[in-house]
N, C-alpha and C positions, 0 to 999 in steps of 0.2 A: 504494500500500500504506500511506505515510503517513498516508493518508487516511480509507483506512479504519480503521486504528487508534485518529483521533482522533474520529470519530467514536463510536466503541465507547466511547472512554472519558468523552465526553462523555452520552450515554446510560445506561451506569450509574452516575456521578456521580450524574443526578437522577432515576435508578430509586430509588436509595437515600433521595430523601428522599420520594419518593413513597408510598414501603412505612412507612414509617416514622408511619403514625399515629396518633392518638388509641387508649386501651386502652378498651373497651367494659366495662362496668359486668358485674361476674358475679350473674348468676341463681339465687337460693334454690332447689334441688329439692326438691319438694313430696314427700307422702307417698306419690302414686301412683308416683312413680318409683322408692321404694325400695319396694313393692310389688311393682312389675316385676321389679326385682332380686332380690327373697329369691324370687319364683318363679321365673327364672329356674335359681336357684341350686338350687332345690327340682329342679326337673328335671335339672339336672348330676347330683345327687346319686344321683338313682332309677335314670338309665342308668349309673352308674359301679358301683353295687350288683351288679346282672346282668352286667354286664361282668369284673368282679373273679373273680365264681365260676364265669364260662365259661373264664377264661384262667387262675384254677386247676384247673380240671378239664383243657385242652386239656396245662398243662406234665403233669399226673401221668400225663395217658394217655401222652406222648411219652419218659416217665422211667420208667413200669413197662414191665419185661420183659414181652414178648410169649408166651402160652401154648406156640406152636408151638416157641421159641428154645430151652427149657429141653433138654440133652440128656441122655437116659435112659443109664445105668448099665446094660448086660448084663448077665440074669441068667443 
């Protein structure tokens, strides 16, 4: 069991300087990528529009009183 432990801890010892390298240089995005994005975003917009006024229409149908519920007063 010693044994295995030292090895464990020998292993990630030099996991650690493994992982540990060089930071890669970041990359300018160009104009087609914020193209992609505003249309993407164009399309978020368009299905959130019909969505809005299906799930106001579904609360007020579930919040108005039902024609049959109302009960009539004997004349």
């Amino acid at each position: 069991m010693k044994t295995l432990q030292w090895i464990l801890i020998a292993l990630l010892t030099c996991a650690g300087q493994a992982l540990a390298g060089p930071v890669a240089p970041q990359v300018q995005s160009g104009w087609l990528i914020w193209i992609f994005c505003a249309f993407g975003a164009l399309i978020l917009v368009a299905q959130l529009i019909p969505g809005m006024v299906l799930l106001g229409s579904m609360l007020r149908g579930l919040y108005r009183p039902s024609p049959g519920s109302r009960e009539s007063s004997p004349s």
